[in-house]
N, C-alpha and C positions, 0 to 999 in steps of 0.2 A: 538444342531445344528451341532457340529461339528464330531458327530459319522455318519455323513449324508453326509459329505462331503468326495469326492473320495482321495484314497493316491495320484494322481498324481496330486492333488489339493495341496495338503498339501507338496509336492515334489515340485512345481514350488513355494512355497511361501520360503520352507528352501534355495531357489537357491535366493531370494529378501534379504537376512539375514535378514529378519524380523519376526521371530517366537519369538525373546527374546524379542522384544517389546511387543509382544500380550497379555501377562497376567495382563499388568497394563496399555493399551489402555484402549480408553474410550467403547468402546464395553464390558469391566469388570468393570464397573465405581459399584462403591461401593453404599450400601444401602445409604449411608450417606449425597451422594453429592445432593444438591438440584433439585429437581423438576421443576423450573423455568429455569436452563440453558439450554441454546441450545446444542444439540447434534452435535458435530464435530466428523467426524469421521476422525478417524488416517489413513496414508498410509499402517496401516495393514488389519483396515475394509475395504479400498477401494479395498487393490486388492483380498480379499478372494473374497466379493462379486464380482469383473467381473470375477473370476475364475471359478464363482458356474456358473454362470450367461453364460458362455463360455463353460466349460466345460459341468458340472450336465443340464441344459437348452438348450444345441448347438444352443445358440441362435452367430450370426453374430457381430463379435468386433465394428463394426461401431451402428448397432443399441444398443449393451451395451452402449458406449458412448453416444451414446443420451439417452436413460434412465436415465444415472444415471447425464446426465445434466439437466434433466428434474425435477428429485430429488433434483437438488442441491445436488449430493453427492459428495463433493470436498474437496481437500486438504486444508488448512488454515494456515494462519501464524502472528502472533499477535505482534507489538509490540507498544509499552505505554508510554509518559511520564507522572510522573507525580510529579510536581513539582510548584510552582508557579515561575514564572517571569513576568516582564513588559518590552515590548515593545513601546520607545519614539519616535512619530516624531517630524518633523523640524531638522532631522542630519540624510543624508546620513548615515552618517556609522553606526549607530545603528538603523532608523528604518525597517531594512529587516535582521529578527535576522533566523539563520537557526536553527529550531529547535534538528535538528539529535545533535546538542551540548549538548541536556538533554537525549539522548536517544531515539531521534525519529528519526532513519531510517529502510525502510522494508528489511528484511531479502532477497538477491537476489531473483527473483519470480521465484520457482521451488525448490530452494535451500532451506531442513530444516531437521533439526533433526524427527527422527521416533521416537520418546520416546512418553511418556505420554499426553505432552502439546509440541504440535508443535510452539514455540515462538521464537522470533530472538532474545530476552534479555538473552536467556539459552545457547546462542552460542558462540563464540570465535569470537567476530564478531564487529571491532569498530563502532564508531559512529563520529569521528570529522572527520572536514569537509575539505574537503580535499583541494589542493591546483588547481586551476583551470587550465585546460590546455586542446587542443580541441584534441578530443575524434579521433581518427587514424579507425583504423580496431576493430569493437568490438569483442567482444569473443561470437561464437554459442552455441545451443544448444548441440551439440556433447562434445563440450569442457567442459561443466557443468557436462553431461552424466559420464563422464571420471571420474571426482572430487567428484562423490557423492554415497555410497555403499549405496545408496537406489534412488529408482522409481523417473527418473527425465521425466515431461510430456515431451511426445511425442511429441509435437504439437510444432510449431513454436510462435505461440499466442494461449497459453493455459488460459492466466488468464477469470475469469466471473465474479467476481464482487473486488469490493475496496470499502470500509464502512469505513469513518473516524466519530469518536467520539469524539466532542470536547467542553471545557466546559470551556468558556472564558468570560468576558464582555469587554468594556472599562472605559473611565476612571469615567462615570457615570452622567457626566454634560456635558453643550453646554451652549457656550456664546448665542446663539438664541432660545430660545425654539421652533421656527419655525421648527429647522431643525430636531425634536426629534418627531415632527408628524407622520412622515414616519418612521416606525422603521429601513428600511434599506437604502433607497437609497440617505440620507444624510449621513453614515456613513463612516467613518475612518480608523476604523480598520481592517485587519480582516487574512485572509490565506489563502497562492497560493501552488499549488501542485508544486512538482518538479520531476526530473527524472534524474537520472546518468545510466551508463553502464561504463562494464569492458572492457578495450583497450586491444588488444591481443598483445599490444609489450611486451615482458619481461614476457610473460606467459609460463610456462609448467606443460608439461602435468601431470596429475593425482594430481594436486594440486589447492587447493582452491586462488582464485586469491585475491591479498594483496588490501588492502584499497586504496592505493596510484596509484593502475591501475583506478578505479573508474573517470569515466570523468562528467561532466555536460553536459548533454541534454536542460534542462530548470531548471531554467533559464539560457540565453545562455552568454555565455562569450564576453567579446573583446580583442585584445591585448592594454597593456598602450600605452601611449605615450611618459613615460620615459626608458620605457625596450623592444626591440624587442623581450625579449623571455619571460616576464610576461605577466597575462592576469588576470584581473578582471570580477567579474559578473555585467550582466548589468538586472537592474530591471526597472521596469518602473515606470512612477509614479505615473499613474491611476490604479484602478482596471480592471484589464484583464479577460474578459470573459470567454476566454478558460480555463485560469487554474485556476479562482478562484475557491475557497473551498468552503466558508461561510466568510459570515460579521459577525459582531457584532451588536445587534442592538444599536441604539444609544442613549445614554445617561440612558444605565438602567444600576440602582444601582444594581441588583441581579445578580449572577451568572447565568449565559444561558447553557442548555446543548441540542446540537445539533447533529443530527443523519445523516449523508448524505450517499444516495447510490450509486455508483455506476458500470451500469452493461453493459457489453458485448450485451445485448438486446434492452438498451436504444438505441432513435428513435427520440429523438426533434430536431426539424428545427431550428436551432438559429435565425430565423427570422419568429418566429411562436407565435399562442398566450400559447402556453404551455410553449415556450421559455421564454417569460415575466412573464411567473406565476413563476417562477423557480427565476428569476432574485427577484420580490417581496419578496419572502423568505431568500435573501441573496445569493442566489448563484449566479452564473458565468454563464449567460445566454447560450452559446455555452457548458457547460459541460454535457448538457441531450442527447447528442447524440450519446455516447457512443464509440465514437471513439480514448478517449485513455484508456479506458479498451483493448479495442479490439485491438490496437497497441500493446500493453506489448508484449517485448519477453522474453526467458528464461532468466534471468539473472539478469531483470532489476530493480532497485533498486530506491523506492518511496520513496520523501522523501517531508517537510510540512517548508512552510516558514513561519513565522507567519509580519505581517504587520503592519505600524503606518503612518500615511502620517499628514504632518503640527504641527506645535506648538501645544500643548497643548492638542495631541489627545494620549491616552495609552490603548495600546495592552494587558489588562492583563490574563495570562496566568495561568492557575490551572490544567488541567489534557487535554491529545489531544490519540487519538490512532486511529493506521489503522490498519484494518483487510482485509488481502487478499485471496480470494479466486482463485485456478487454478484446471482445469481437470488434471488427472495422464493420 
């Protein structure tokens, strides 16, 4: 293919520095690697193809873009815990454990390495949680543009899909067996999504901005009532439709492994009957509408609270990951 593609093809890609990525992208993936994985393409397959596709085809940059969202041909970014912990209720302060403590926060959306495996665990990039404090002037799209020598989307809301992976139970019993009829909607346990972004105070330019810019989105803060200038997070203490992730069913002894998608095209009515089938499976009846895929901006940083509400209910935890998907 690539003695087919024109020099001013290969000219606009050495100007992306990404040709020293290209030999060990997954476009080169080796005889060896399985059959069964999904094909991710790198920020070097993405943009040879809109090049060919632009250039060799003079086909129109907005209809590439729709193609190749039509393909699903998007950048990704992975990261994974995997570790067991438990999650207690009946104590405020431990049953809303933030999972980014083990490694669970997404890599800014737009922001990733061009190497092999585009992953936020390969990056220079922490994970604790930072100190709460309400979010001023965030930092744009331009501003990431600046910080990153490789292809930052264009779009203002570039993301299309967020796939979390997670594979939890609780604690495996119920004083009622009534409440274990219904696998989810007596349940206990389970995981809300979250959201931070970077404040642009103390930002410059051409540098990747520090953990400690990081604000909270959701859950939203307060300030105390012993400190005018501290602030805590406030959680609630039902499950919340809009950000829940997935329950736990209740009182199974096996590990659960759960798949959830979601996508920029999602369409359900939170007040619909496809909204209650959504809710039966454990999730967050308001999350099939697709509206906080389609909110993400560049920058913004996903992260998984895992949950325990009452005595004697436990969150436990064995492996969770999110996979994000964005157009370049």
């Amino acid at each position: 293919m690539a003695a087919n593609v024109p020099g001013i093809i290969w000219s606009a890609l050495r100007a992306l520095n990404l040709n020293e990525v290209a030999r060990d992208g997954p476009s080169r993936r080796s005889s060896s690697a399985s059959d069964d994985r999904p094909y991710e393409p790198s920020l070097v397959d993405i943009a040879l193809v809109k090049a060919m596709l632009i250039r060799a085809k003079k086909l129109p940059p907005d209809l590439v873009d729709t193609i190749l969202d039509m393909a699903e041909y998007w950048a990704h970014s992975t990261t994974r815990l995997d570790e067991r912990i438990g999650i207690l209720g009946g104590n405020e302060e431990r049953e809303n454990r933030f999972l980014a403590q083990l490694q669970l926060r997404s890599y800014p959306l737009g922001l990733v390495d061009a190497g092999t495996r585009q992953n936020a665990n390969d990056q220079p990039y922490a994970t604790t949680l930072p100190t709460p404090r309400p979010l001023g002037k965030a930092l744009d799209a331009s501003y990431f543009a600046k910080s990153a020598d490789y292809p930052v989307p264009r779009l203002t809301h570039p993301a299309r899909k967020v796939v979390f992976k997670i594979r939890s139970q609780d604690q495996g019993y119920v004083s009622n067996p009534e409440d274990a009829k219904e696998p989810y909607s007596k349940s206990w346990t389970w995981f809300d999504v979250g959201l931070e972004r970077f404040d642009a105070e103390g930002a410059s330019d051409g540098s990747v901005p520090s953990i400690n810019s990081l604000r909270p989105v959701q859950p939203p803060i307060r300030q105390t009532s012993t400190d005018p200038d501290g602030y805590n997070y406030t959680h609630q203490l039902l499950h919340s439709p809009e950000w829940e992730i997935q329950r736990n069913q209740t009182a199974s002894k096996k590990w659960q492994d759960h798949v959830i998608t979601w996508s920029y095209l999602d369409d359900i009515d939170p007040d619909s009957e496809a909204a209650k089938a959504l809710e039966e499976k454990g999730r967050g009846r308001a999350t099939g509408n697709g509206k906080f895929v389609r909110e993400l901006q560049v920058g913004d940083v996903i992260t998984v609270w895992g949950k325990a509400r009452f005595p004697g209910w436990c969150n436990r935890v064995e492996s969770v990951q999110i996979d994000v998907y964005w157009a370049v």
